[in-house]
C-alpha positions in Angstrom: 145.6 88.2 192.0 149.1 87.6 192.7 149.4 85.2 189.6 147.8 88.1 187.4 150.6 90.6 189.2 153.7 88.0 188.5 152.5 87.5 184.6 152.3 91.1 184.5 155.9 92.2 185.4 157.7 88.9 183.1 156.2 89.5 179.9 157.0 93.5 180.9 160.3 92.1 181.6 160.8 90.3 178.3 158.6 93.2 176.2 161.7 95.6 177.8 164.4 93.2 176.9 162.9 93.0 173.3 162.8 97.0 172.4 166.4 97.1 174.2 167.6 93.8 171.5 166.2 95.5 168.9 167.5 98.8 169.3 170.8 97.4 169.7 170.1 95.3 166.5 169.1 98.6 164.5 172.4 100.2 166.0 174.5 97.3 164.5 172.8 97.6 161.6 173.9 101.1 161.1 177.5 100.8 161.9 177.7 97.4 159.0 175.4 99.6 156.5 178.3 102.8 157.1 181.4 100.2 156.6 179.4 98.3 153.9 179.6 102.3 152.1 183.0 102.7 153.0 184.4 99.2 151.2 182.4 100.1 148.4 184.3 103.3 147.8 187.2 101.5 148.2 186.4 98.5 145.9 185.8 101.9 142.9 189.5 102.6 143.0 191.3 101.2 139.7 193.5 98.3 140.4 197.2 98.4 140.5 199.5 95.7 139.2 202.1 95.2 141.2 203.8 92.5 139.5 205.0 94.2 137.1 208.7 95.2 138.0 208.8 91.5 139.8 212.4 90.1 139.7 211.0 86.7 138.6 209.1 87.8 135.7 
C-alpha cells in the first residue's frame, strides 16, 4: 500500500511539473508570436539609403 501511495504522489509530482512547463512554454510562445508582429511591421517600412551623401563616393 505504501508503494501504491509513493507512485501516486511522483507521477502527481511530475503531471504538476508538466502543466506548470507547458504553461510557461505557451507564455513564451506568446511574448515571441507579439515580437515576431512587431519586427514584421518594422521589416514594411521602405528602406533608406544612406550612402548616398557619403564623402567617399
Amino acid at each position: 500500500m505504501t508503494v501504491l501511495i509513493i507512485v501516486v504522489v511522483f507521477f502527481s509530482v511530475l503531471l504538476l511539473l508538466g502543466i506548470r512547463k507547458s504553461h510557461l512554454l505557451q507564455k513564451e510562445n506568446e511574448r515571441l508570436d507579439k515580437i515576431s508582429e512587431e519586427m514584421a511591421k518594422k521589416s514594411e517600412k521602405k528602406y533608406n539609403d544612406f550612402t548616398e551623401g557619403h564623402m567617399y563616393q
